[in-house]
Wavefront OBJ file of the C-alpha trace (Angstrom):
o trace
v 0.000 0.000 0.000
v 1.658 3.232 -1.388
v 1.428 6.471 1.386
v -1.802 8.044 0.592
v -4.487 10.513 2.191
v -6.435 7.416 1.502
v -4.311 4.769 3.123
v -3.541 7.127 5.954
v -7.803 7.358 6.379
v -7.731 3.940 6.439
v -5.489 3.475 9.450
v -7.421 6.389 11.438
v -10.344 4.327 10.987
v -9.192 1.430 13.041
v -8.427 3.705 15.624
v -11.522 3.657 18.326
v -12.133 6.662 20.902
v -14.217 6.909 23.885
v -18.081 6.734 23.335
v -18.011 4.530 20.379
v -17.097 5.033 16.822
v -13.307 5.688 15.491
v -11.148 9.167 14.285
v -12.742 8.968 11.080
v -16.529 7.579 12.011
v -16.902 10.429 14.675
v -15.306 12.849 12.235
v -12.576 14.313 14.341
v -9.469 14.160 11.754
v -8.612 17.941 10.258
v -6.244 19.251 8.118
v -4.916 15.982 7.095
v -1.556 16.980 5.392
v 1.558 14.611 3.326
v 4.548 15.719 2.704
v 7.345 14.084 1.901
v 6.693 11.203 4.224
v 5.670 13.425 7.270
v 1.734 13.356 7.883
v 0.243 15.573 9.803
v -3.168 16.765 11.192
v -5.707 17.882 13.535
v -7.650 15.830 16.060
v -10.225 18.194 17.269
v -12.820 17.649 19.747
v -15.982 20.192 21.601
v -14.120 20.786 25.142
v -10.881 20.172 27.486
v -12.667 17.077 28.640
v -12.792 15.185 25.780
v -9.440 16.177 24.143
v -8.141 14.848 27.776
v -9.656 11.027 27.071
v -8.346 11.424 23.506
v -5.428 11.735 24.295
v -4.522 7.700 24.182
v -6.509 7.452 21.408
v -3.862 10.372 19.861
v -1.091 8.154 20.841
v -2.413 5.160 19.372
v -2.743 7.092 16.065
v 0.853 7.762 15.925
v 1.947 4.717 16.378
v 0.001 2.730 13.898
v 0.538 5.261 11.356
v 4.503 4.989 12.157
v 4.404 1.192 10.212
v 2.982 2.897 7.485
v 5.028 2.179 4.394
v 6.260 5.586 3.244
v 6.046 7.291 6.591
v 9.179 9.053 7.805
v 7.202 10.949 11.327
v 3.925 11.709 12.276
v 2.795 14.785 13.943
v -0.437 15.183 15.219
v -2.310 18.189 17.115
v -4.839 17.367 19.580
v -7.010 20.406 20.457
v -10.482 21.573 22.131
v -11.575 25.007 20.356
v -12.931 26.934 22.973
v -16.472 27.829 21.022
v -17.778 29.048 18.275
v -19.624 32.168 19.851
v -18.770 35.177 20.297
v -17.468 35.126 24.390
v -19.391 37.202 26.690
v -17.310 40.760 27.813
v -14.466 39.218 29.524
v -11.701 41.530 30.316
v -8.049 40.668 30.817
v -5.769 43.069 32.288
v -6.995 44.857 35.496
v -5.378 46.090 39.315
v -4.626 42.823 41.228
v -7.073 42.177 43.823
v -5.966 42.124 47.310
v -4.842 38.582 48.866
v -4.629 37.643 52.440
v -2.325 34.774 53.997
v 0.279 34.613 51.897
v 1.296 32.419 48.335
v -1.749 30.349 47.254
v -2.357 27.348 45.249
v -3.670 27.264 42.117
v -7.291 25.091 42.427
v -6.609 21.602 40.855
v -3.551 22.062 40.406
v -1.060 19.172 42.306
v 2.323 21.117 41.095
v 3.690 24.311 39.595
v 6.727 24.858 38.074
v 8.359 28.308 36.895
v 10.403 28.291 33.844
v 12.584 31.227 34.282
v 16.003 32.887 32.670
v 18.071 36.031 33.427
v 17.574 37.256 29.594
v 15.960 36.962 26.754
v 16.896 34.724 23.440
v 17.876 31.459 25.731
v 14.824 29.367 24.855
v 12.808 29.494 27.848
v 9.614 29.555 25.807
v 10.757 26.634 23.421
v 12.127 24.529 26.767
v 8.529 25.202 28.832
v 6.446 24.420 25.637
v 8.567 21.313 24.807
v 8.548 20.042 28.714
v 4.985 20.258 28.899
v 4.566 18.254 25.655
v 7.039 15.593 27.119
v 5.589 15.222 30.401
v 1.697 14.680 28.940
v 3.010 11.916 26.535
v 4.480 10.328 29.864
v 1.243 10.263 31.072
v 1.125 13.366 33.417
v -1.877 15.627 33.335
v 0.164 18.826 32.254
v -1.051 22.355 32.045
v 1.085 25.542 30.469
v 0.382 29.327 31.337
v 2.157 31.764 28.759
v 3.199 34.494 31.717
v 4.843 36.588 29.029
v 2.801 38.939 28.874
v 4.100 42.060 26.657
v 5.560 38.990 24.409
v 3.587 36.119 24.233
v 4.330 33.188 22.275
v 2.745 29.610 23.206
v -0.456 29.997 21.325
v 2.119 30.006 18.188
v 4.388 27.558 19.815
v 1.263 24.831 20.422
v -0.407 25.395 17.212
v -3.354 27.169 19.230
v -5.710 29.826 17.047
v -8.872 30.249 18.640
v -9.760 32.830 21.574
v -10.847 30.919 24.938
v -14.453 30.761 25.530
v -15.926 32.269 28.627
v -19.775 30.948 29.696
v -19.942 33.718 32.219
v -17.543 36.655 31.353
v -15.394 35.654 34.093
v -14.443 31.643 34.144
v -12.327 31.010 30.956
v -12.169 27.638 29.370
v -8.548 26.850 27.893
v -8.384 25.249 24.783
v -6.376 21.893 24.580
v -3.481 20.727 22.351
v -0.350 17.768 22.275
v -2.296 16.898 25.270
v -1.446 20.170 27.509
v -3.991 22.705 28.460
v -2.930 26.048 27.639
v -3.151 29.644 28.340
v -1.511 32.550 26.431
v -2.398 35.823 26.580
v -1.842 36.005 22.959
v -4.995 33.599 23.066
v -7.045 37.154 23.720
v -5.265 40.073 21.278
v -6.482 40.872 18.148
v -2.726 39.277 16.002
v 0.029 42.033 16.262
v -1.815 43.909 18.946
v 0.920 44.874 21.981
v 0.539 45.157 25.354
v 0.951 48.984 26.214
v 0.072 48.259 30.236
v 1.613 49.775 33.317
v 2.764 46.892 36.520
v -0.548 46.813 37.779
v -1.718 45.650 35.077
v 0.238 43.211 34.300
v -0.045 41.589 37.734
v -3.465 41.772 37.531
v -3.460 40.034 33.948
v -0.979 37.260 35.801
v -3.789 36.484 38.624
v -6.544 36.246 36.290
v -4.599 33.693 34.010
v -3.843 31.572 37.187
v -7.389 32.023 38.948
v -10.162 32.196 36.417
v -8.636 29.693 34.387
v -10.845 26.162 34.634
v -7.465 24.681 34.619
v -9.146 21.297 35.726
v -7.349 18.624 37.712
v -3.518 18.619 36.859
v -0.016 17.062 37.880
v 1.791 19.853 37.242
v 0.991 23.638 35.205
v 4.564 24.872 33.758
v 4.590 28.969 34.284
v 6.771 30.385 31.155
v 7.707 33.593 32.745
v 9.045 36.320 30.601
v 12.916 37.101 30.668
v 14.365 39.205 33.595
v 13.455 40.205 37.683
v 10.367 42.197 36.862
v 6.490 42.421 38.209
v 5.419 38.950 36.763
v 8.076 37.175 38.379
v 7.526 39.156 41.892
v 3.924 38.264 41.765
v 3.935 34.516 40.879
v 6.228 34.310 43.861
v 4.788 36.254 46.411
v 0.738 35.057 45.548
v 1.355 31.809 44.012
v 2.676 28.184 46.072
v 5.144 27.310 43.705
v 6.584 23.934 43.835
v 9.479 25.843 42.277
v 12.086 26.980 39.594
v 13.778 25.744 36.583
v 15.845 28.182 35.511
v 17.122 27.889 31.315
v 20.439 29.480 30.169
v 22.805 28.975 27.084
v 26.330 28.200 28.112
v 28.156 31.030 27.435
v 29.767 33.229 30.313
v 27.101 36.424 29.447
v 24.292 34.123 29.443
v 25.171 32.724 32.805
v 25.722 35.996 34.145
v 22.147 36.984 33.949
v 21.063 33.417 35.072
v 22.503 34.079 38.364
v 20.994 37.289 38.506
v 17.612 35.032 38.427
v 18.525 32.439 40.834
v 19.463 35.263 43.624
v 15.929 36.312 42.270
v 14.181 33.741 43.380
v 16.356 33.218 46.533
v 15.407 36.294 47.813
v 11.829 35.523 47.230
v 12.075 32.088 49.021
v 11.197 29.830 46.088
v 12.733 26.435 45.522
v 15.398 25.920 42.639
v 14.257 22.824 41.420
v 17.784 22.672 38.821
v 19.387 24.153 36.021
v 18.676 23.005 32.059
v 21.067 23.839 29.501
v 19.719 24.887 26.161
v 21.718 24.996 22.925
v 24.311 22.856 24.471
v 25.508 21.155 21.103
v 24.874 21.498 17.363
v 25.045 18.600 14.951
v 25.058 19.349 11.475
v 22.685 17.581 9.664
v 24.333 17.726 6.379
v 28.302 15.546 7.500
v 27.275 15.363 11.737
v 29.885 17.163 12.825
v 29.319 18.041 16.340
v 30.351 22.159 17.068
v 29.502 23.740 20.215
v 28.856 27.002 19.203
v 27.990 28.698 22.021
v 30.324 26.654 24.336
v 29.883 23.602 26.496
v 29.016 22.460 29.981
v 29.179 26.110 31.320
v 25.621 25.656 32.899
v 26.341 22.185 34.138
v 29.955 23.737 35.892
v 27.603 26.589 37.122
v 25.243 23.869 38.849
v 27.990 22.095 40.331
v 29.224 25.135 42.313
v 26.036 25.986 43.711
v 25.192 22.739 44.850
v 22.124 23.306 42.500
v 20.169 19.819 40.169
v 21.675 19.640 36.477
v 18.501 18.928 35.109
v 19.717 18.416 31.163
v 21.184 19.606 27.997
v 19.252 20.325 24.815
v 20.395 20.741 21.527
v 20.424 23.573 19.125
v 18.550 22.210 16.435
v 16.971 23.912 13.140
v 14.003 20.854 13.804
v 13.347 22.873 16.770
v 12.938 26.154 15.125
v 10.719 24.721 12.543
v 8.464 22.531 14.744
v 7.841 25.703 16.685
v 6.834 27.503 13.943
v 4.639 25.008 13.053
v 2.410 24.755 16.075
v 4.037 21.169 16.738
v 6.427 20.834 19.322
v 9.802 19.237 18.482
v 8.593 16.684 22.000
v 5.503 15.915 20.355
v 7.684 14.180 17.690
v 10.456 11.700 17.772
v 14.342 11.905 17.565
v 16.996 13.226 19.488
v 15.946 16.260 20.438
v 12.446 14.788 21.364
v 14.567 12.142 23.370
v 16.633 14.953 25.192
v 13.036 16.480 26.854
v 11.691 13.277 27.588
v 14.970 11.906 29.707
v 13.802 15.754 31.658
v 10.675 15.382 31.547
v 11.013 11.743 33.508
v 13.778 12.936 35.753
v 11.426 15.719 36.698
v 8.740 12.357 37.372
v 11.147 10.702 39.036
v 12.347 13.134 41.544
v 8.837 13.809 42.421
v 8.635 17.534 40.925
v 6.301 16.451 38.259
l 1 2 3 4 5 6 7 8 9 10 11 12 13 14 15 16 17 18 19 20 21 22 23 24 25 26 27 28 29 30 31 32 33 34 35 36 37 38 39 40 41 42 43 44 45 46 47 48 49 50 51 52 53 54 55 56 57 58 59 60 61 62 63 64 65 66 67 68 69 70 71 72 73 74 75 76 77 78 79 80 81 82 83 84 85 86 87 88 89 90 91 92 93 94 95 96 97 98 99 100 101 102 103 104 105 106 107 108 109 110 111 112 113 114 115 116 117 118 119 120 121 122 123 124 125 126 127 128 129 130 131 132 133 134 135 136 137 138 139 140 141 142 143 144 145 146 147 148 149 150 151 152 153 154 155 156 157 158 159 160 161 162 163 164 165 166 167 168 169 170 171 172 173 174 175 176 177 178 179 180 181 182 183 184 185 186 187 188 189 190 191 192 193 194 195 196 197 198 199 200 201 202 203 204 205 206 207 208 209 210 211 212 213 214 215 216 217 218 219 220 221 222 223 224 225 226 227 228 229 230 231 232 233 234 235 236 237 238 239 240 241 242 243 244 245 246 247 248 249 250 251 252 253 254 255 256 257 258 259 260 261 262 263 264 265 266 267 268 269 270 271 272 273 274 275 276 277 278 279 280 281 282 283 284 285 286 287 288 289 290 291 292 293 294 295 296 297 298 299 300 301 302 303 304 305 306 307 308 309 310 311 312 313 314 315 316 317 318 319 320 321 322 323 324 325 326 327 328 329 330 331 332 333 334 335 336 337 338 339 340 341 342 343 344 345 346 347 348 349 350 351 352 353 354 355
C-alpha cells in the first residue's frame, strides 16, 4: 500500500475513541496533510474534557501510522476550540485584587513549576512548551500558562488559534493541544496587537490567568515567565505556592551571568530551585554530523555544580526545533533526538517527584 491521504484514512479508521465510533466515524481528523513522508493533522474535539480522554486514542494514532510504508514521522495536534460564539465581555488586564495569607495554590492544580532565565533569546519559551509536551506523553496531566505577557508566544508555539471561551464573562475555558492545556495571553489580542500596560496591570493580567482559568485537575501547570526580575516574576512568587524553579540558560559566560541574577531572584523571594537546564548545548550538522559547540559547552552544568544546585539536562540547538515551533508542533511531540533529550527531563522531573 503506497502512502496516501487514503491509506492514511484507512489506518485512522481502526483507531476507536471513547463513546463509540473511530477518528474517522466520529469525524474528528482535520487538516490531514503529506509531505514528503511526514503526515500531519488535527484531532479536534468540543471541550478540554474530551481532548483529555483522547489523548490515548492520539497516541495510538501515531503509532500505527509509524508502520505505514512511506512514513518518515507523524505529527499530530490534539485540540479543544474553545467555542464558536462570540465570548461574553471578559476583560483581561486589570489592578490585582488584594490577597490575604500569603502564596496560594492554584485550584486543581497538584504542582507548579516556573520556567525562568536572566535574559531573553535562551529558549525558555521553546524549553517550557517542549517540557509540557514531554511530560503529557508520559502520562502526566500537564497544564502551560504563557506568563509573558508584553511577548507572548505559546499559542504560536502549540499550534493554538482560537480565543478561549468564557460561559460567564469571568471563568475562561482553555483550549487543549499535544495533550497540555494552555493559556496565552496572545490567546485574547487581536494578532500584532501589543501590550501597552503599566505593573498593575500586568499583575493583575498574571492572577486572572492563574485564577479564572478552569485549569481542571492537573499534575503539574509549567509557568513560562518572561525574561528578567520584573512584576510577573515578583507576583507569581509572592501570591502563588510554587513547587518551584527551573531556571534555562545557554552556556556562554554572558548568558550565565544573567542566570545568576535570576537564581538570587528567586532566593530572595524564598522559592525552591528545582535545577538548572542547559539549552543549545551542542549542534550537529545535519548535512556531514559534525558536532560544534557554538555557544560553548558544559558552562551551565559547571555553574550547577558550584552551587550545589540539580543539572537537570542539555538540549540541543537544532533547526528541527525552530521549525516545529513555527509550526504549532512541538519538536517533544515528535520523535528523535531532540524529542529524546526532553523526555529523559521530563522523567527525571517524574522521578524526583517535581512532576
Amino acid at each position: 500500500m503506497s502512502l496516501s491521504r487514503e491509506s492514511v484514512l484507512q489506518v485512522l479508521a481502526t483507531i476507536d475513541v471513547p463513546g463509540g465510533g473511530n477518528l474517522v466515524s466520529r469525524d474528528l481528523v482535520r487538516a490531514l496533510s503529506l509531505d514528503g513522508g511526514i503526515v500531519r493533522f488535527v484531532v479536534e474535539v468540543a471541550n478540554a474534557a474530551e481532548a483529555q480522554a483522547l489523548e490515548p486514542a492520539r497516541s495510538r494514532a501515531e503509532t500505527a501510522l509509524r508502520s505505514l510504508p512511506g512514513v518518515v514521522s507523524v505529527q499530530v495536534v490534539l485540540t479543544a476550540p474553545a467555542g464558536k460564539a462570540a465570548p461574553p465581555n471578559l476583560k483581561i488586564g486589570q489592578h490585582p485584587t488584594p490577597q490575604q495569607g500569603g502564596p496560594q495554590p492554584v485550584s486543581g492544580v497538584d504542582r507548579i513549576l516556573a520556567i525562568a532565565s536572566g535574559k531573553g533569546g535562551v529558549g525558555k519559551s521553546t524549553v517550557s512548551s517542549n517540557l509540557a509536551v514531554a511530560l503529557a506523553r508520559q502520562g502526566r496531566r500537564v497544564g502551560l500558562l504563557d506568563a509573558d505577557i508584553y511577548g507572548p508566544s505559546q499559542a504560536r508555539m502549540m499550534g493554538v488559534t482560537k480565543r478561549p471561551a468564557s460561559p460567564d464573562g469571568q471563568t475562561i475555558l482553555p483550549p487543549v493541544a499535544h495533550g497540555v492545556v494552555m493559556m496565552s495571553m496572545g490567546l485574547m489580542l487581536k494578532e500584532n496587537e501589543a501590550v501597552v500596560w503599566r505593573g498593575p496591570m500586568i499583575m493583575g493580567a498574571l492572577q486572572q490567568l492563574l485564577t479564572q482559568v478552569d485549569w481542571g485537575k492537573l499534575d503539574v501547570l509549567i509557568v513560562d515567565l518572561p525574561p528578567g526580575t520584573g512584576d510577573i516574576q515578583l507576583t507569581l512568587c509572592q501570591r502563588t505556592k510554587l513547587t518551584g524553579a527551573i531556571v534555562v540558560s545557554t552556556p556562554q559566560d554572558v548568558a550565565l551571568l544573567d542566570a545568576l541574577k535570576a537564581l538570587d531572584m528567586f532566593r530572595k523571594l524564598n522559592t525552591p530551585v528545582l535545577g538548572l537546564i542547559e539549552n543549545m548545548s551542542t549542534f550537529i550538522c545535519p548535512n556531514c554530523g559534525h558536532e560544534e559547540h557554538i555557544f560553548g559547552h558544559g558552562g551551565v552544568r559547571a555553574e550547577a555544580a558550584k552551587l550545589g544546585l540539580p543539572f537537570l539536562g542539555e538540549l540541543p540547538l537544532s533547526l528541527d526545533v525552530r521549525l516545529a515551533g513555527d509550526s504549532g508542533i512541538p519538536a517533544a511531540a515528535g520523535e528523535g533526538p531532540t524529542a529524546e533529550a526532553y523526555a529523559r527531563i521530563a522523567a527525571g522531573l517524574i522521578a524526583g517527584g517535581m512532576a
